[in-house]
N, C-alpha and C positions, 0 to 999 in steps of 0.2 A: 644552813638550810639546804636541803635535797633539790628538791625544783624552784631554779631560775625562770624558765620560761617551758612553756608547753605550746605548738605550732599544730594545728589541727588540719588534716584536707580530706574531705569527706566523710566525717565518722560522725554518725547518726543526723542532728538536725544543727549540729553547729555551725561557725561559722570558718569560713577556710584561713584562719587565720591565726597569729600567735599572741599568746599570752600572758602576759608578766607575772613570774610569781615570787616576785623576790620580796618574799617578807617571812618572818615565822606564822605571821597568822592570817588567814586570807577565808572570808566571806562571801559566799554565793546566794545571792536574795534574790525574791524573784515570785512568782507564781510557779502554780502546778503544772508540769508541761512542757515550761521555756526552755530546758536543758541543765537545770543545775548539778542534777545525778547525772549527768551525759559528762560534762566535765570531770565528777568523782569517777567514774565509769573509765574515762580516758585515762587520769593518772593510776588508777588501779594499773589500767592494761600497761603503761608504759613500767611498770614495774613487776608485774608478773606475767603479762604476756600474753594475760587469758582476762575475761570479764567475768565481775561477779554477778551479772542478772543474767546472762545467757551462755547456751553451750554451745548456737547456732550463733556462728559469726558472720555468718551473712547480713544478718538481723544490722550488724554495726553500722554496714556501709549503709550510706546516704542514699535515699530513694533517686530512683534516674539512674546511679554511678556500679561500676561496676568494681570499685578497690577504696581503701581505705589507706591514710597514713597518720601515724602520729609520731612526734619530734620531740623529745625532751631533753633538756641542757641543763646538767644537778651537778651539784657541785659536793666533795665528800670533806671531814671534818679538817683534812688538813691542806685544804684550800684547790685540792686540784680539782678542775674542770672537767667532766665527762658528756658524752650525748649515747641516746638510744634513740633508733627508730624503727617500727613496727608499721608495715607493711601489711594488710590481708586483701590478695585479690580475686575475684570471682571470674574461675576461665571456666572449662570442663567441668573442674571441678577445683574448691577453694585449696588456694596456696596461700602459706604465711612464709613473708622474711624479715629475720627478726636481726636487728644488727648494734653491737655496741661499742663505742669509739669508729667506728667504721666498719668494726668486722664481723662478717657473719656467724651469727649462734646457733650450732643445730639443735640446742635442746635447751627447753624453757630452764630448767635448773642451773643452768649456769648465769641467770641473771640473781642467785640468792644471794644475798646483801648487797644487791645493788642500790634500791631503793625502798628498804622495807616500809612496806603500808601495812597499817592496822583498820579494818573498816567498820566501823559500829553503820549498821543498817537496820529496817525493821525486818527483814526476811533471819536476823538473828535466833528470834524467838524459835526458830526449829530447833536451836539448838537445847531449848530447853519443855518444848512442849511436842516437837516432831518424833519421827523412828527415829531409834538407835543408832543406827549409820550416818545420821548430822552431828550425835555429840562424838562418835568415834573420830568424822571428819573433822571437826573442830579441834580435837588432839593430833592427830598427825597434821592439818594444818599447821599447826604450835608448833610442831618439834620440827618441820619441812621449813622453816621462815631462816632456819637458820643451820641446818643440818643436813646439808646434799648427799651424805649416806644413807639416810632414814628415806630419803624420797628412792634411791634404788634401792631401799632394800623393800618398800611398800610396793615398787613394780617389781619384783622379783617373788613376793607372793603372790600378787596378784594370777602373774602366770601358771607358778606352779595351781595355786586354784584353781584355774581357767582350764587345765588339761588334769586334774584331776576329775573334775568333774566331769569333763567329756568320757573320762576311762569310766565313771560309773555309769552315765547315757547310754554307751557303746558298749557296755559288757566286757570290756578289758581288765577284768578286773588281777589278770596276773601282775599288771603294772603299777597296784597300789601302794606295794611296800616301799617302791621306789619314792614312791610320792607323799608316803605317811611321813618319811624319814626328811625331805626337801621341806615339808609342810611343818615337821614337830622343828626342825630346828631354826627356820628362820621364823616361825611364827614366837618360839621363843624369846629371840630377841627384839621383836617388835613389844611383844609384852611388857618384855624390862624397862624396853625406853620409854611407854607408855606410863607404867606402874611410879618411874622415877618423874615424870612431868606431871602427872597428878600430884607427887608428895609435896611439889612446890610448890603447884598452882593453889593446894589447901593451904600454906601458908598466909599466901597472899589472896585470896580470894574471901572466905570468909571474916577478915579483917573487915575488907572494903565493906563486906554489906552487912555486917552489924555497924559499924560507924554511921552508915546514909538511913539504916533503918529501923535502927536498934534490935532486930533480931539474931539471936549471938545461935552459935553451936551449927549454924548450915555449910556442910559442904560436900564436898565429891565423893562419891564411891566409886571405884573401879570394880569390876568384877569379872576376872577373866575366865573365859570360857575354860580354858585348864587351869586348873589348881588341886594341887594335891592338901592332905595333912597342913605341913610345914606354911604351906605356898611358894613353894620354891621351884624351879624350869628344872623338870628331870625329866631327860629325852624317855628313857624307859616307860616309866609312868604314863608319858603324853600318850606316845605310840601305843601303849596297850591302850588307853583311854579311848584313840580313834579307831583301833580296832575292835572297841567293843559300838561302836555306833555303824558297823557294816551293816547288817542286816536292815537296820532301818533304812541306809545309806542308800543299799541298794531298791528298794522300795521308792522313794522320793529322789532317787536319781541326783542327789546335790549332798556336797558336802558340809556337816551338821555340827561340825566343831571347831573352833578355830579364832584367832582375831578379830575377823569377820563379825564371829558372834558375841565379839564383846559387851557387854555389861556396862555402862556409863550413867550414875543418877546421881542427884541431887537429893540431899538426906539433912534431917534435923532430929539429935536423938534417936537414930537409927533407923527412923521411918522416912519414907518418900516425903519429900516438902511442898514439889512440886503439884501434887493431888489437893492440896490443899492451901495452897498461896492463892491470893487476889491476882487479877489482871497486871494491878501494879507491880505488883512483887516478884510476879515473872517477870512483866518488863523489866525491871530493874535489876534480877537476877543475870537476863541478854547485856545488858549494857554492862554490867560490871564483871561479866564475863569475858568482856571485851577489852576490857581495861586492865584487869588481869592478866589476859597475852600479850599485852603492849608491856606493862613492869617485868610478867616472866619474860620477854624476850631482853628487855634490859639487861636483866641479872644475867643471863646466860652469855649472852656475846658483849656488853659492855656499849650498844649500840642505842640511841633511843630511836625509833620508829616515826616516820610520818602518820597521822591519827588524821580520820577522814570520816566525819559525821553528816549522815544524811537523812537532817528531819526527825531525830531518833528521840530529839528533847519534847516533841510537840505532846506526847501521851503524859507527859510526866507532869507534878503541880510545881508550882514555883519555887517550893522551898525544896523538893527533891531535885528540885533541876538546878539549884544552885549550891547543892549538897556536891553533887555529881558531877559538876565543871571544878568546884574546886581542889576532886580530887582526883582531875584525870590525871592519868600517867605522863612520866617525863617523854616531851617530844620532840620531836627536831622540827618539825612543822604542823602545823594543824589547817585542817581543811575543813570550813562548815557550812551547809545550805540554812537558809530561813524562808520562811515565806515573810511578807513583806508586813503585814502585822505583829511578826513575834519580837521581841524585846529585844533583838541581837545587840544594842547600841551600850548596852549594858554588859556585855561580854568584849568588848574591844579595848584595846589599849592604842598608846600612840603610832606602834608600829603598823597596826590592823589595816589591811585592805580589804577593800568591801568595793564588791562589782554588783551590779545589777543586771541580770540574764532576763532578756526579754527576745523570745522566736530565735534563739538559739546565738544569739548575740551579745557580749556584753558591754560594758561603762562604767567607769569607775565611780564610785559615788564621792562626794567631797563632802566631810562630816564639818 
């Protein structure tokens, strides 16, 4: 099990204090309010270093305080002991220091497979009814969880991106060739690793949601902005491709082809699904899309993932939500909020810990 214990001092409305997590499966009840996502929120952060509901980390620290820390003590499968602690403090302007076994990290990346989380949330659904650039993020997510080359080679377009566009802003445009050639060929191979993580996530993904819903035949389409004939990465091709989007190029001042512009839908029989699914069926579409990056990152690194549910069961009926526990993915821990009504007592085994968050505090419950 990853998290031992988690030590809190200042981070949002918790309590400055540590907390035992030494079980595989550990429950967060509570009302709406009390901090139970504040806790999911913490171990997110002690593992990747950043939070999934904000990008203003000021927001973390504790009303009054001026820093934040959080402490976590995980242990990995062949019994050695590790800690991380994350630091953000509000001087001038906010500084983070992020440190593990003791020593300091200058870059979030190098905490990947430290303690991979998987998060099923409701903010998911972007992934299936938002823009384009959440289901993009939600693949380089996937391949980033475990692939620290894919994370620089994502900042390595990024940039080129970033100053191509400025040469079309600025009228630079002698410097495009440079940037067509930077652009066709690492955008290439983000495509491939893209192209090869969809062909496995269709494996496994449409399995899962005809089994919970009996609807067979739905799944991913990719559709990359280049593609030739064949569909094959041929620099020539590309490059003339974005040469032929100059003139627009230069009119809208932004560049109009590219990874960026990827293409990501969900299909049944060739057509959009998502235009035409129930409320439920997207839900369940998020959640089992979620559950699919948890197995794909199994298969790929041979690691199971901490799985971290917050409230995600409440939209779902009883028999889909017992469809859907029993087939989450293999985990090394699980983390789940309830509210104090919902049926959690049905979900626990002998091992289950169950705390009760009430004003940012919690207790363990005695079943």
């Amino acid at each position: 099990m990853p998290f031992l214990s988690l030590s809190l001092v200042n981070f949002r409305n918790l309590s400055n204090e540590s907390i035992d997590l030494s079980s595989n499966e550990i429950f967060f009840c509570g009302e709406n309010g009390q901090g139970k996502s504040n806790l999911l929120e913490a171990l997110y952060y002690s593992s990747y270093a950043s939070s999934f509901r904000t990008h203003n980390e000021s927001e973390l620290i504790k009303n009054g305080e001026n820093a934040f820390n959080i402490r976590s003590i995980f242990r990995e499968e062949n019994g050695i002991t590790h800690s991380t602690s994350m630091t953000v403090e509000r001087k001038e302007k906010l500084s983070k220091k992020i440190e593990k076994d003791g020593k300091y990290i200058k870059d979030r990346k190098e905490l990947i497979n430290t303690m991979p989380c998987v998060l099923y949330s409701h903010d998911d659904m972007d992934f299936i009814t938002g823009e384009p650039e959440r289901r993009r993020f939600f693949i380089d997510q996937s391949l980033s969880m475990y692939d620290v080359l894919y994370i620089d080679l994502i900042r390595k377009y990024k940039r080129i991106l970033k100053n191509r566009n400025i040469c079309l802003k600025e009228g630079k445009y002698e410097l495009l060739e440079t940037y067509n050639y930077q652009l066709a060929m690492t955008g290439i191979e983000i495509q491939d690793k893209r192209k090869k993580a969809i062909f496995k996530f269709n494996q496994i993904f449409g399995k899962i949601f005809e089994e919970i819903t009996g609807i067979d035949g739905v799944s991913i389409k990719y559709s990359p902005s280049w593609h030739n004939d064949e569909n094959l990465p041929n620099i020539d091709f590309i490059i003339n491709y974005i040469k032929s989007k100059f003139e627009a190029e230069k009119v809208m001042q932004t560049t109009m082809t590219g990874p960026h512009r990827d293409r990501i839908n969900f299909v049944r029989n060739g057509e959009d699904f998502v235009s035409k699914a129930s409320t439920g069926q997207r839900r369940l579409l998020a959640l089992i899309l979620r559950s699919a990056q948890a197995i794909y990152y199994n298969q790929i690194s041979g690691r199971k993932p901490v799985l971290l549910m917050d409230d995600v069961l409440l939209e779902l009926d009883p028999d889909k939500r017992q469809m859907l526990t029993e087939k989450l993915p293999p985990y090394e821990q699980l983390f789940c909020t309830f509210l104090p009504g919902e049926p959690y007592k049905r979900y626990i085994n002998s091992s289950t810990k169950v705390y009760k968050i009430v004003k940012g505090k919690w207790s363990i419950v005695d079943e």
